[in-house]
PQR file of N, CA, C, O and H, with PARSE charges and radii, in Angstrom:
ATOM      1  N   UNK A   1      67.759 121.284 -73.895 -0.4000 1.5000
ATOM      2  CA  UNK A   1      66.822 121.327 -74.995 -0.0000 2.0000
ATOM      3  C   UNK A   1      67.061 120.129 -75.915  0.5500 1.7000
ATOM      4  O   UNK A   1      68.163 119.837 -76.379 -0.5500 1.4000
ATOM      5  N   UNK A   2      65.532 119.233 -76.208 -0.4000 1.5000
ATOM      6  CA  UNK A   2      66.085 118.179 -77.330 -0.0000 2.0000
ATOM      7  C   UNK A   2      66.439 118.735 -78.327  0.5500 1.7000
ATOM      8  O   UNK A   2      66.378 119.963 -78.374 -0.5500 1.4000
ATOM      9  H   UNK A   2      64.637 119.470 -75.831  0.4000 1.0000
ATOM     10  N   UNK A   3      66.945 117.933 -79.490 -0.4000 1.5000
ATOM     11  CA  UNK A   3      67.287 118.175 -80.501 -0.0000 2.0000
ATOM     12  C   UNK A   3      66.079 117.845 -81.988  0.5500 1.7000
ATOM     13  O   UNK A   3      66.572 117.095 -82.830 -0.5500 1.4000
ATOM     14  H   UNK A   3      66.994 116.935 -79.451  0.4000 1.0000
ATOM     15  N   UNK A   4      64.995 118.222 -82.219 -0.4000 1.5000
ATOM     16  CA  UNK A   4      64.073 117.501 -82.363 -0.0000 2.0000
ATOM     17  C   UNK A   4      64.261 116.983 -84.231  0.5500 1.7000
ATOM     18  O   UNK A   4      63.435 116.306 -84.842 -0.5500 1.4000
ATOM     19  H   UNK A   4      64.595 118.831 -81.535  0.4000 1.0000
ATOM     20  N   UNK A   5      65.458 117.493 -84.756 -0.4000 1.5000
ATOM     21  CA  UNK A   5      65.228 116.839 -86.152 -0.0000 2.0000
ATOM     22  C   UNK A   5      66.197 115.834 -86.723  0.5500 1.7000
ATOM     23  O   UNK A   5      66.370 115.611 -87.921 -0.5500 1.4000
ATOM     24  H   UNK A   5      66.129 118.044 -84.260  0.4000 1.0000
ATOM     25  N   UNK A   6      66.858 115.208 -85.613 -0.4000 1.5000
ATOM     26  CA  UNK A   6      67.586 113.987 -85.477 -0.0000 2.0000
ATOM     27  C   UNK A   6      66.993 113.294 -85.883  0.5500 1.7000
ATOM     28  O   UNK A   6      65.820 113.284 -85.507 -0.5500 1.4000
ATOM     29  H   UNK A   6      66.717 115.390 -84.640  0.4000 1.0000
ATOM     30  N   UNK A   7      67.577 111.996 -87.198 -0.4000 1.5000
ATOM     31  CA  UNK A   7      66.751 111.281 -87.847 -0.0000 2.0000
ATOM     32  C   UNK A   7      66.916 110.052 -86.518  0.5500 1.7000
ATOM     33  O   UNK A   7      65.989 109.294 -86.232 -0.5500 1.4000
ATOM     34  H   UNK A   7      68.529 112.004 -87.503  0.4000 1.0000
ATOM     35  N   UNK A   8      67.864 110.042 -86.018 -0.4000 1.5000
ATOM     36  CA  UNK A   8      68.005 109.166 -85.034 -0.0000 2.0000
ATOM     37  C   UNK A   8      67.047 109.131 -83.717  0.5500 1.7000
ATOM     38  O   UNK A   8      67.145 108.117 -83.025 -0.5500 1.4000
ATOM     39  H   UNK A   8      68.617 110.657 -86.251  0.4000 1.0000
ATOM     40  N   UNK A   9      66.286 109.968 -83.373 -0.4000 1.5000
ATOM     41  CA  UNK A   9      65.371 110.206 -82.697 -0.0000 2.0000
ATOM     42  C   UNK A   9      63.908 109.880 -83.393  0.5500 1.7000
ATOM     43  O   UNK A   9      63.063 109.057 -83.042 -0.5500 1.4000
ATOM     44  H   UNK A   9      66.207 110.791 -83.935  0.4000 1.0000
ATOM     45  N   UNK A  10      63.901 110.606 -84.258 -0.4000 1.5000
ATOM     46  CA  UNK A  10      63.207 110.265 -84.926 -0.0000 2.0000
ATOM     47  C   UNK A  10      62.408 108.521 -85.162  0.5500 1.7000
ATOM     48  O   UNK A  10      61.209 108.260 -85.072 -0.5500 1.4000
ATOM     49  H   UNK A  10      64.588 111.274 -84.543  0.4000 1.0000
ATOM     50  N   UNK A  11      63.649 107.479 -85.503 -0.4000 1.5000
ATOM     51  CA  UNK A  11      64.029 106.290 -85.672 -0.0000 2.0000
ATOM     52  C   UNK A  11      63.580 105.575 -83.831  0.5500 1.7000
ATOM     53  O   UNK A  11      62.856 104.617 -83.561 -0.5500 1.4000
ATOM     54  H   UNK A  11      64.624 107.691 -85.577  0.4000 1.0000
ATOM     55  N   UNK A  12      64.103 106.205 -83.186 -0.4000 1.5000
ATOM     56  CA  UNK A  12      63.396 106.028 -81.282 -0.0000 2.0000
ATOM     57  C   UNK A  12      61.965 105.931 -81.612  0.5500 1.7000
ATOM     58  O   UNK A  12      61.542 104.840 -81.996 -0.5500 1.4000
ATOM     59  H   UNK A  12      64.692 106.983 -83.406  0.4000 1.0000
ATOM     60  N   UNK A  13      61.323 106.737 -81.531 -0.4000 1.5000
ATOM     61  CA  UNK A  13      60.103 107.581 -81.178 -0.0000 2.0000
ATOM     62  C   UNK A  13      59.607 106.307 -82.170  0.5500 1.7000
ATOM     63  O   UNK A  13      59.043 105.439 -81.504 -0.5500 1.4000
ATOM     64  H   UNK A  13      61.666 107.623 -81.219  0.4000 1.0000
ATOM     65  N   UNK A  14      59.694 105.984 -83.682 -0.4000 1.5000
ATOM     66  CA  UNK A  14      58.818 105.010 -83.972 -0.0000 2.0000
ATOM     67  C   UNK A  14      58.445 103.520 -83.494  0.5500 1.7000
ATOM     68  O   UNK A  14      57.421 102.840 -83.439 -0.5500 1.4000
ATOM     69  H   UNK A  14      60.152 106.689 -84.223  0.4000 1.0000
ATOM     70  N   UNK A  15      60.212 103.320 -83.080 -0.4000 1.5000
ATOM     71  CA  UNK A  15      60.009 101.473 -82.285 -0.0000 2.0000
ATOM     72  C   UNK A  15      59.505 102.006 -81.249  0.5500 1.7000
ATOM     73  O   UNK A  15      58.775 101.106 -80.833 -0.5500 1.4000
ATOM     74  H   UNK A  15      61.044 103.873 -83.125  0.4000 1.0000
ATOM     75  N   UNK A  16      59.356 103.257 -80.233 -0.4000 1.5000
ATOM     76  CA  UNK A  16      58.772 103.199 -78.999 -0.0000 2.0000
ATOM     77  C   UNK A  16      57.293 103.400 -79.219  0.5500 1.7000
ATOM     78  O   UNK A  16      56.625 103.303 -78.190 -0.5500 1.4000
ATOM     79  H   UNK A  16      59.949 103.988 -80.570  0.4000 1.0000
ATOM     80  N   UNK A  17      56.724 103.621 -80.175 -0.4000 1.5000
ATOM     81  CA  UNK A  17      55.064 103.626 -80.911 -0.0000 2.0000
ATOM     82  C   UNK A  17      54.992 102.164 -80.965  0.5500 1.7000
ATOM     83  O   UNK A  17      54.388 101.499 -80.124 -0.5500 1.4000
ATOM     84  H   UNK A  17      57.266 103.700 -81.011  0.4000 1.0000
ATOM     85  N   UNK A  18      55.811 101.522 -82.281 -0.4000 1.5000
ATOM     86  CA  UNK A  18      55.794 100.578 -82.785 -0.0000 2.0000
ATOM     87  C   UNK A  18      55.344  99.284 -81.146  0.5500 1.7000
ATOM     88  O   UNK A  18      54.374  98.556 -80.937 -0.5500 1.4000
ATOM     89  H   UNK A  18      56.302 102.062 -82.964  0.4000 1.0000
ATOM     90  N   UNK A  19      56.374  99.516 -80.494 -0.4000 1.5000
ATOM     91  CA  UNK A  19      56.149  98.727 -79.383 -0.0000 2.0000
ATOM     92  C   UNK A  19      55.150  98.537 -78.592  0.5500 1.7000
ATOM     93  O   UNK A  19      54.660  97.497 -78.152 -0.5500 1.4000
ATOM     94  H   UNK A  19      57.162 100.108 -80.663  0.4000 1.0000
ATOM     95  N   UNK A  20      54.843  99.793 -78.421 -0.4000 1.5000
ATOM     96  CA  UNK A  20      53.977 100.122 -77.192 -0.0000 2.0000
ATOM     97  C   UNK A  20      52.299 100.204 -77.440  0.5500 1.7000
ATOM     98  O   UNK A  20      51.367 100.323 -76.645 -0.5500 1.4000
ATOM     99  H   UNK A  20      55.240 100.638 -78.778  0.4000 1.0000
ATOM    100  N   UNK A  21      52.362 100.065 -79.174 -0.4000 1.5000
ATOM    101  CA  UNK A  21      50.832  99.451 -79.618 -0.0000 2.0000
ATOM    102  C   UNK A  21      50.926  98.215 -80.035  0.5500 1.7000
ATOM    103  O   UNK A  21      49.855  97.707 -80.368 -0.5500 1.4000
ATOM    104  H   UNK A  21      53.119  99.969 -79.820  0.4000 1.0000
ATOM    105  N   UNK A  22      52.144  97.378 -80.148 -0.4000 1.5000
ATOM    106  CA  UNK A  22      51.945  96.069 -80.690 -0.0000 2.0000
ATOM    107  C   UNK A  22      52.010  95.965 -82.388  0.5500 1.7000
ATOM    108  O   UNK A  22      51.938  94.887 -82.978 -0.5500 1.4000
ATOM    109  H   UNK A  22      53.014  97.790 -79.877  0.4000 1.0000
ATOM    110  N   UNK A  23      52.163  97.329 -83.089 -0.4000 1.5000
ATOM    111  CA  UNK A  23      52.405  97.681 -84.236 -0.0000 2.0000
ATOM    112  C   UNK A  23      50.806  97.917 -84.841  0.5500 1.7000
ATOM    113  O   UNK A  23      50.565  97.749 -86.037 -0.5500 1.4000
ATOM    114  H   UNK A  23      52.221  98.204 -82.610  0.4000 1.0000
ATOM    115  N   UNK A  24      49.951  98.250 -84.039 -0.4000 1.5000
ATOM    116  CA  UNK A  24      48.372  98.406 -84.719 -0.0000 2.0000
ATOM    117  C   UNK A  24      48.372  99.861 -85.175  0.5500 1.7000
ATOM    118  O   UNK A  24      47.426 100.222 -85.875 -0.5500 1.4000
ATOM    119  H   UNK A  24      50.146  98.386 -83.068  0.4000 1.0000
ATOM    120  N   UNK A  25      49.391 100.798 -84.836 -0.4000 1.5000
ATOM    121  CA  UNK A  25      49.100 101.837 -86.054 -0.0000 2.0000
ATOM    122  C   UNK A  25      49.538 101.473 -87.449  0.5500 1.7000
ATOM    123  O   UNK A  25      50.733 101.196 -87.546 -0.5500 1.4000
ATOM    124  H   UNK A  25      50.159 100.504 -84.267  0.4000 1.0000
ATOM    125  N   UNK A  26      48.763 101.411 -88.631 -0.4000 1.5000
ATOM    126  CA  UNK A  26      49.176 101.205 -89.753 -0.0000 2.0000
ATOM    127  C   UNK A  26      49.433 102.712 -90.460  0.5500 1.7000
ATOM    128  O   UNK A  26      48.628 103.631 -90.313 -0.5500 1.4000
ATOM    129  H   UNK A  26      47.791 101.636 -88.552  0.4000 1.0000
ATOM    130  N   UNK A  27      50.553 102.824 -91.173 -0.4000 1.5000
ATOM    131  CA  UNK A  27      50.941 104.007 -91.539 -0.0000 2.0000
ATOM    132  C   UNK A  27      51.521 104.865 -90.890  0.5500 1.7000
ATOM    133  O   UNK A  27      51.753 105.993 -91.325 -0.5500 1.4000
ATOM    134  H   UNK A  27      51.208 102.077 -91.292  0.4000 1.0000
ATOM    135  N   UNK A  28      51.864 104.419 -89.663 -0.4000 1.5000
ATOM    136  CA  UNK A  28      52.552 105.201 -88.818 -0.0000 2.0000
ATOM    137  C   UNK A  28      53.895 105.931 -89.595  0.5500 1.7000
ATOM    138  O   UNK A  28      54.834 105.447 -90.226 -0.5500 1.4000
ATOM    139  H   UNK A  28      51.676 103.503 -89.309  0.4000 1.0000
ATOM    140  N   UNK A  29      53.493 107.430 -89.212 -0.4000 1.5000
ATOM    141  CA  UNK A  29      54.704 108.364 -89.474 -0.0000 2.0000
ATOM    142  C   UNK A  29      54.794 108.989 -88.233  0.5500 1.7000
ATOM    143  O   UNK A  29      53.794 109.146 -87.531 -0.5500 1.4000
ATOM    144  H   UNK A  29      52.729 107.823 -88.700  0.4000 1.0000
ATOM    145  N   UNK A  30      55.958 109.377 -87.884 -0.4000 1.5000
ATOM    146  CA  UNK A  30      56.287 110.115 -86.481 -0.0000 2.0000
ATOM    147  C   UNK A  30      57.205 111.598 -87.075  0.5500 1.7000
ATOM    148  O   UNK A  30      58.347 111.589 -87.536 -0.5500 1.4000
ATOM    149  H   UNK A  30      56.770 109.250 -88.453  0.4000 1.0000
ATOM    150  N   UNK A  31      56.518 112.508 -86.933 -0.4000 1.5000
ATOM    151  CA  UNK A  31      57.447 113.870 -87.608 -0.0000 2.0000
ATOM    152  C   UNK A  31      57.666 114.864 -86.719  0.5500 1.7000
ATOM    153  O   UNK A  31      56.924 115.298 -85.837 -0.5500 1.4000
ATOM    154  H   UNK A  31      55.591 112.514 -86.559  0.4000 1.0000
ATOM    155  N   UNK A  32      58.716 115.170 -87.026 -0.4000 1.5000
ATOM    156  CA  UNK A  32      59.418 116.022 -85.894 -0.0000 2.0000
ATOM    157  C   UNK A  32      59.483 117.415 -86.087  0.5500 1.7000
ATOM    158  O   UNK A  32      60.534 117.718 -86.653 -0.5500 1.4000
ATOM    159  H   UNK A  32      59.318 114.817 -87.742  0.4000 1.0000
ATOM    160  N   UNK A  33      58.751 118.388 -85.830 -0.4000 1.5000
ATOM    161  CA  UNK A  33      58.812 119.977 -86.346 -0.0000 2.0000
ATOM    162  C   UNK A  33      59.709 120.533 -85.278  0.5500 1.7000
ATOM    163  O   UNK A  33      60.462 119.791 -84.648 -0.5500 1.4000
ATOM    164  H   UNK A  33      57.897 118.142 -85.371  0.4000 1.0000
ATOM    165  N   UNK A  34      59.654 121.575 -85.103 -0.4000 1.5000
ATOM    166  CA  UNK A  34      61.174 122.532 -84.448 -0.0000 2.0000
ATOM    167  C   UNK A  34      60.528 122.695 -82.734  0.5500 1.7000
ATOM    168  O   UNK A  34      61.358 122.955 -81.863 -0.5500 1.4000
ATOM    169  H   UNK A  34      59.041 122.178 -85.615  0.4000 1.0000
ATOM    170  N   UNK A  35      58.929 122.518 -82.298 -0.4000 1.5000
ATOM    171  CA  UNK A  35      58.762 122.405 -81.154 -0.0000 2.0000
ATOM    172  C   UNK A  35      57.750 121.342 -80.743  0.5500 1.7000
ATOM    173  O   UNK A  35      57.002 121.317 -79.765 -0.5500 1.4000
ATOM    174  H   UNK A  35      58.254 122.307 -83.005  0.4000 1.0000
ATOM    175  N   UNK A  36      57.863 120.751 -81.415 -0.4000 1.5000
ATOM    176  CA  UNK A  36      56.074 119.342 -81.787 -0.0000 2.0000
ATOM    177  C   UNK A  36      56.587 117.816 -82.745  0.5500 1.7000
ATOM    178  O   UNK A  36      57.268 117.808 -83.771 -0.5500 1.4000
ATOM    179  H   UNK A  36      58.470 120.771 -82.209  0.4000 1.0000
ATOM    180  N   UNK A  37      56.044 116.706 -82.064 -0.4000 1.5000
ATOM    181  CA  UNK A  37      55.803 115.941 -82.522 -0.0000 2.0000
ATOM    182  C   UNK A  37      54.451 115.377 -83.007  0.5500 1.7000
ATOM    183  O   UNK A  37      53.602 115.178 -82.138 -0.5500 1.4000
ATOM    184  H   UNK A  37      55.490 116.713 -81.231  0.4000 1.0000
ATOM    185  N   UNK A  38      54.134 115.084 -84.349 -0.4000 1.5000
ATOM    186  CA  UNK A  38      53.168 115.028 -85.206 -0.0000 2.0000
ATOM    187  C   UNK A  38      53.167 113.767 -85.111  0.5500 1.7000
ATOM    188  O   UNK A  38      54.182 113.162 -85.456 -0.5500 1.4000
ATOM    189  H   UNK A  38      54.823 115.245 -85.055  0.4000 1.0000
ATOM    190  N   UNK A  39      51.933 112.993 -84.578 -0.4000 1.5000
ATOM    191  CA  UNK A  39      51.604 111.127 -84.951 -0.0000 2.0000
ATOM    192  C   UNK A  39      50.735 111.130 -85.788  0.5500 1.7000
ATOM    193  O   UNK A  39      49.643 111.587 -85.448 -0.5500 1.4000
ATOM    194  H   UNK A  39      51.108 113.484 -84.298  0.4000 1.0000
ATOM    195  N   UNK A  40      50.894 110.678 -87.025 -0.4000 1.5000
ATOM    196  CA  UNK A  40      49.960 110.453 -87.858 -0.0000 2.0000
ATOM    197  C   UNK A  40      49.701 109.221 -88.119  0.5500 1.7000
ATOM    198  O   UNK A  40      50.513 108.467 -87.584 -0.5500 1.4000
ATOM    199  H   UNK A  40      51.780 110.306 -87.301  0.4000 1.0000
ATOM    200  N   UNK A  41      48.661 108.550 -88.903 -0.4000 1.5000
ATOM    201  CA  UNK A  41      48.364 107.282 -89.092 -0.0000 2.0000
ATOM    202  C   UNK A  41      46.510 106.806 -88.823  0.5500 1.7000
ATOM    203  O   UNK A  41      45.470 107.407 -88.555 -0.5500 1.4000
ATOM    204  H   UNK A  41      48.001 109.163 -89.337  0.4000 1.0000
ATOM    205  N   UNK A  42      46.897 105.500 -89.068 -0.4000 1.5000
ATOM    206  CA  UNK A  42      44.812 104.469 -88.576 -0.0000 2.0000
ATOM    207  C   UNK A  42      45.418 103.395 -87.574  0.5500 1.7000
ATOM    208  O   UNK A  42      46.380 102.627 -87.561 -0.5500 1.4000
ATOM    209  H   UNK A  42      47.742 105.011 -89.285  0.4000 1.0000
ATOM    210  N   UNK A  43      44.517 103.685 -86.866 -0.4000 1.5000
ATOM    211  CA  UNK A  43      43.830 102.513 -85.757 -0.0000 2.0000
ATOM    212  C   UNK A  43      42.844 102.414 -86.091  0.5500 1.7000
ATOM    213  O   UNK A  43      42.233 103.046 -86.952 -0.5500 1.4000
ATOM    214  H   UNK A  43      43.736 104.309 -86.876  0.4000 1.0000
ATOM    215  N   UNK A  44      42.408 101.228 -85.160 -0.4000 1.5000
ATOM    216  CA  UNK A  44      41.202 100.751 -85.295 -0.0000 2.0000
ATOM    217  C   UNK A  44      40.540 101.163 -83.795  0.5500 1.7000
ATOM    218  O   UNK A  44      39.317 101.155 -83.654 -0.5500 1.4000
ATOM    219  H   UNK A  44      42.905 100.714 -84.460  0.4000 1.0000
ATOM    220  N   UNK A  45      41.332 101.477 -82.826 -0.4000 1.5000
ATOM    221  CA  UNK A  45      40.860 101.514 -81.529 -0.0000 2.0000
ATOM    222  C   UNK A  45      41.562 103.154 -80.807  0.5500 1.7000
ATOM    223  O   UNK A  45      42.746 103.488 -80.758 -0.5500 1.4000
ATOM    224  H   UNK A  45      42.326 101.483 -82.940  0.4000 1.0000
ATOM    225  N   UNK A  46      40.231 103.990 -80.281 -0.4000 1.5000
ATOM    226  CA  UNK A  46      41.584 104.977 -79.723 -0.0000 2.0000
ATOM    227  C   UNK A  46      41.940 104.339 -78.538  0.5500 1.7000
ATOM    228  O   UNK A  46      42.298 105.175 -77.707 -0.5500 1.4000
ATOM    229  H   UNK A  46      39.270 103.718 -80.320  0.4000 1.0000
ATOM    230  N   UNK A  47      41.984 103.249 -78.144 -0.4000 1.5000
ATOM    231  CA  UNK A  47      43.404 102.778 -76.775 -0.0000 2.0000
ATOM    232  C   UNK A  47      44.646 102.093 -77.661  0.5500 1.7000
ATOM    233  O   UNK A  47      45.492 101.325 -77.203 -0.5500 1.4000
ATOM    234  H   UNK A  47      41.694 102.571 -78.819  0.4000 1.0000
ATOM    235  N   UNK A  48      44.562 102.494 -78.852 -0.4000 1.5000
ATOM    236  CA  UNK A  48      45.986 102.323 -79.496 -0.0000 2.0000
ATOM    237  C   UNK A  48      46.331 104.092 -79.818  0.5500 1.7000
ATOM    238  O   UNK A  48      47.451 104.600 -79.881 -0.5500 1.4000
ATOM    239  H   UNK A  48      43.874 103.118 -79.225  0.4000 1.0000
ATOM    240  N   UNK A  49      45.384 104.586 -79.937 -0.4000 1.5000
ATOM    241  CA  UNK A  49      45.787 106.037 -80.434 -0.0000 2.0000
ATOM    242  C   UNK A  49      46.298 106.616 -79.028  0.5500 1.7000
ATOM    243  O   UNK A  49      47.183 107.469 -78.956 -0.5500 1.4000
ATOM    244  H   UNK A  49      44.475 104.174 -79.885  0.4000 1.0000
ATOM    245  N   UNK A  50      45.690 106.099 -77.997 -0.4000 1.5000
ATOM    246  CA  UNK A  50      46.314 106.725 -76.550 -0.0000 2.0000
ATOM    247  C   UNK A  50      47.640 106.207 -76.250  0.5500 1.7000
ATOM    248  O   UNK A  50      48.506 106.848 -75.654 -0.5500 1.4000
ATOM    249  H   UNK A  50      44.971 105.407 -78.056  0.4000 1.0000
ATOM    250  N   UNK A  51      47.787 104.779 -76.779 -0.4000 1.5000
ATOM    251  CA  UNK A  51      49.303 104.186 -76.625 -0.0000 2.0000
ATOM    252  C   UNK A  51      50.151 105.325 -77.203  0.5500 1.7000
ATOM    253  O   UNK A  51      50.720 106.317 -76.747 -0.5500 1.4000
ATOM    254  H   UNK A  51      47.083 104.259 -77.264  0.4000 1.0000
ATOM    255  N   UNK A  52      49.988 104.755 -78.403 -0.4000 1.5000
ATOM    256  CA  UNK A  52      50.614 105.311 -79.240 -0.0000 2.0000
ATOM    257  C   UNK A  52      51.322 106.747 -78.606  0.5500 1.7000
ATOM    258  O   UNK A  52      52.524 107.007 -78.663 -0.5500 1.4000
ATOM    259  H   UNK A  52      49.525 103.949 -78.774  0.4000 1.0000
ATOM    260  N   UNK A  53      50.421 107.475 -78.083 -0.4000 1.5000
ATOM    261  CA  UNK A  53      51.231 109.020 -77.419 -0.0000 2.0000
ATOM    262  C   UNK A  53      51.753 108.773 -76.218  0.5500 1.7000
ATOM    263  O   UNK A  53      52.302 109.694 -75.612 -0.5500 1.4000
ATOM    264  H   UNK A  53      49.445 107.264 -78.037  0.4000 1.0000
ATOM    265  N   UNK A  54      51.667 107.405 -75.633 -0.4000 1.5000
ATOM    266  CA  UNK A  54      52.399 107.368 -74.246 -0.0000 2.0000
ATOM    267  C   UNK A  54      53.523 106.850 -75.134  0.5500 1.7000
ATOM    268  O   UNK A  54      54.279 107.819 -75.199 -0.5500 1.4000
ATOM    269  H   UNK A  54      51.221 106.658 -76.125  0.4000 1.0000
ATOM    270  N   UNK A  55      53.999 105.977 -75.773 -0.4000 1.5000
ATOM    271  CA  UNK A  55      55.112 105.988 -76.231 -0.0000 2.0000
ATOM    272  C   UNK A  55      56.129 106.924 -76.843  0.5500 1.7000
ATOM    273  O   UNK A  55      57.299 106.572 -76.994 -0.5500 1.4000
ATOM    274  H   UNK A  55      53.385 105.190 -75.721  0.4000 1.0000
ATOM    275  N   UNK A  56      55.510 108.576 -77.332 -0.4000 1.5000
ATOM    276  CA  UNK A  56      56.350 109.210 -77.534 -0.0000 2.0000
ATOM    277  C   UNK A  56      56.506 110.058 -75.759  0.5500 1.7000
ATOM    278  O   UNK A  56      57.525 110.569 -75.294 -0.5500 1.4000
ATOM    279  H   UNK A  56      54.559 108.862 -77.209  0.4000 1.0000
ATOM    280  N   UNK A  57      55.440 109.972 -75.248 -0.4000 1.5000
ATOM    281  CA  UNK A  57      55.819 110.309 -74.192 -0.0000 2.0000
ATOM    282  C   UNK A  57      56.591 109.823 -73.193  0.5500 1.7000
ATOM    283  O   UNK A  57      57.160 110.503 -72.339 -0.5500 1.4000
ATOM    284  H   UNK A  57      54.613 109.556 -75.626  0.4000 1.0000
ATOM    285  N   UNK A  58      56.613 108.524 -73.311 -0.4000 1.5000
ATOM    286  CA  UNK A  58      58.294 107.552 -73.148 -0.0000 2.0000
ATOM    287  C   UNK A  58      59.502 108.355 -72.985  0.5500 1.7000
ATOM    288  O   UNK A  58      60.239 108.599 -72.030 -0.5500 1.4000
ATOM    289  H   UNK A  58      56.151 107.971 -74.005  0.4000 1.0000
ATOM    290  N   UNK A  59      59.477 108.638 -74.024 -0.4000 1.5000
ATOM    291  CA  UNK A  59      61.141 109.058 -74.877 -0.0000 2.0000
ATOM    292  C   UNK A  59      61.364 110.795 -74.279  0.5500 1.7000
ATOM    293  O   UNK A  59      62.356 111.340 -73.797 -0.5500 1.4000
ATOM    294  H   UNK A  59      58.878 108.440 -74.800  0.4000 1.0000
ATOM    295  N   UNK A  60      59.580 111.464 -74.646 -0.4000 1.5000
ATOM    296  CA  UNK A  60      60.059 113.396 -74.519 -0.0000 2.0000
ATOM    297  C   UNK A  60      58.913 113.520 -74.070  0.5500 1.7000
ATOM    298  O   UNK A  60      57.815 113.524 -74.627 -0.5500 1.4000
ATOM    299  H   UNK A  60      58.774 111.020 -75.038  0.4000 1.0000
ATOM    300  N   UNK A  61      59.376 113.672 -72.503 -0.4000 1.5000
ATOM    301  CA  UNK A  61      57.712 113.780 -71.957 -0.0000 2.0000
ATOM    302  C   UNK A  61      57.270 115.350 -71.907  0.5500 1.7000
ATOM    303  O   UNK A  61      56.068 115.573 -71.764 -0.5500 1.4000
ATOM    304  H   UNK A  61      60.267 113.668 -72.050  0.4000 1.0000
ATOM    305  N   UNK A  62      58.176 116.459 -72.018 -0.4000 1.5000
ATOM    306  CA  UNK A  62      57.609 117.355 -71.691 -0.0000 2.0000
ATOM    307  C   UNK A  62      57.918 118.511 -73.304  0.5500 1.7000
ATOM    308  O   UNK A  62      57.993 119.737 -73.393 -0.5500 1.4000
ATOM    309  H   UNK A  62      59.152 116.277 -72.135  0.4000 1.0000
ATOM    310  N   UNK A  63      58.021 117.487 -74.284 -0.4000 1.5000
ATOM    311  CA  UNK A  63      57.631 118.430 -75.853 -0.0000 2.0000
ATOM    312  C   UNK A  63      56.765 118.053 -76.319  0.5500 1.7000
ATOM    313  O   UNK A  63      56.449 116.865 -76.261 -0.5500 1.4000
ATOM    314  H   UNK A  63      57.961 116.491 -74.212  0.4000 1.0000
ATOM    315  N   UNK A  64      55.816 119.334 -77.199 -0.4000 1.5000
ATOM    316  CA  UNK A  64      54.940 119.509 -77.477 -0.0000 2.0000
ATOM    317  C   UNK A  64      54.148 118.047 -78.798  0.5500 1.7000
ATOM    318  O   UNK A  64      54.778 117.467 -79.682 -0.5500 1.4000
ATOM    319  H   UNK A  64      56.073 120.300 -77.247  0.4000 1.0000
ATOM    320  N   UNK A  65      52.990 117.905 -78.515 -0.4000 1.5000
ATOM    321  CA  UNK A  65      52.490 116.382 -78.978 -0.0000 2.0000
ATOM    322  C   UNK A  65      51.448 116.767 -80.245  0.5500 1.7000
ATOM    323  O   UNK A  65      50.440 117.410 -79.954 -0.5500 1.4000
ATOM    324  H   UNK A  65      52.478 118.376 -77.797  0.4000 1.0000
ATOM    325  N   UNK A  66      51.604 116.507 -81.191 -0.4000 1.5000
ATOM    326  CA  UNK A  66      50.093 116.193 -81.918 -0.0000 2.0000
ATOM    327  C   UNK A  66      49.706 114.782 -82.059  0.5500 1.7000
ATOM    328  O   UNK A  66      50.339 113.808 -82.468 -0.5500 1.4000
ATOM    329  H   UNK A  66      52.424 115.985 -81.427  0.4000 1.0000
ATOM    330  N   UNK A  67      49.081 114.853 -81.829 -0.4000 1.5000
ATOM    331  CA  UNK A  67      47.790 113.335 -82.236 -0.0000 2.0000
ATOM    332  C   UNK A  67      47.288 113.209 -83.013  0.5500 1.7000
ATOM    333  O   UNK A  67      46.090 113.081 -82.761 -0.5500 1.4000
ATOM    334  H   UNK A  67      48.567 115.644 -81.497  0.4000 1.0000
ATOM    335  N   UNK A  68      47.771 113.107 -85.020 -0.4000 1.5000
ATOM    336  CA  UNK A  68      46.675 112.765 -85.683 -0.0000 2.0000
ATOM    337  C   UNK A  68      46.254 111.519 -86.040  0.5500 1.7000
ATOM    338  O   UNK A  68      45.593 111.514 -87.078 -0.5500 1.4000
ATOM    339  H   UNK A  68      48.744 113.211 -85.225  0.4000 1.0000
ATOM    340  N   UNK A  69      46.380 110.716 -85.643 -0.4000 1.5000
ATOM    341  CA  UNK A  69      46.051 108.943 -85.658 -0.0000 2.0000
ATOM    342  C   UNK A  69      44.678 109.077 -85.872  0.5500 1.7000
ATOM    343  O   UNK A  69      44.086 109.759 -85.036 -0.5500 1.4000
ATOM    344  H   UNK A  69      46.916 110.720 -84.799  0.4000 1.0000
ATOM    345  N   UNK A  70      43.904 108.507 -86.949 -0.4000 1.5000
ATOM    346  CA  UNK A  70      42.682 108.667 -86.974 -0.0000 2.0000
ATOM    347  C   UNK A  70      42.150 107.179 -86.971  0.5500 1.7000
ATOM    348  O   UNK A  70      42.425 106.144 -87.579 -0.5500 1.4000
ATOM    349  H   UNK A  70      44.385 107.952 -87.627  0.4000 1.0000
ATOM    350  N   UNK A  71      41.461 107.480 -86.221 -0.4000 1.5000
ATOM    351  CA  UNK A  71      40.825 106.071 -85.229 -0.0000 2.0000
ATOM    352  C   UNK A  71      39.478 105.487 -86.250  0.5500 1.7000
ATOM    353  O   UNK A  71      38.360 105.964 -86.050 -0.5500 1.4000
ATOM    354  H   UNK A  71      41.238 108.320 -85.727  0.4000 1.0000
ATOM    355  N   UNK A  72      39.713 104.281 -87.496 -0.4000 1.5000
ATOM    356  CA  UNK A  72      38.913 103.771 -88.817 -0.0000 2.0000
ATOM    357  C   UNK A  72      38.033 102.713 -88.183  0.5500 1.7000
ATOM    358  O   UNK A  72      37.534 101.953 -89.012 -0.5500 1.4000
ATOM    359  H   UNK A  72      40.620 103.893 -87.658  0.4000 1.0000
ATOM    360  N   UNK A  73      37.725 102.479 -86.940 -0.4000 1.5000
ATOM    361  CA  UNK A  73      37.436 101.070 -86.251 -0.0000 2.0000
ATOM    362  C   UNK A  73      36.152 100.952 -86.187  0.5500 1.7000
ATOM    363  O   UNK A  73      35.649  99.943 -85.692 -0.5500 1.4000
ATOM    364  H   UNK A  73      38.131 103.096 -86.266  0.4000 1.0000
TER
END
């Protein structure tokens, strides 16, 4: 079982966003609840909002995902 409120994970999960859109979420927060990860933030494009969740899916492919990136483009 991960550990999901490791600030150190936590700290993962954003350079693996950060990376894997090129840094086009602005406002990116990555929050960690007790069975879910919450992406919040703006794009301009949802093929950054789709990055964006393959990169936490990088790191924890099989815990639970929210997607709120709201796509301003």
């Amino acid at each position: 079982m991960v550990q999901l409120s490791s600030p150190h994970l936590q700290q993962e999960l954003t350079r693996c966003v950060q990376a894997r859109t090129g840094r086009q979420i602005r406002e990116l927060a990555v929050e960690l609840g007790p069975e879910c990860v919450t992406l919040r933030g703006f794009t301009s494009t949802f093929y950054f909002k789709q990055l964006a969740q393959h990169g936490i899916r990088d790191v924890l492919p099989h815990v639970g995902l929210e997607n709120a990136i709201v796509v301003d483009g």
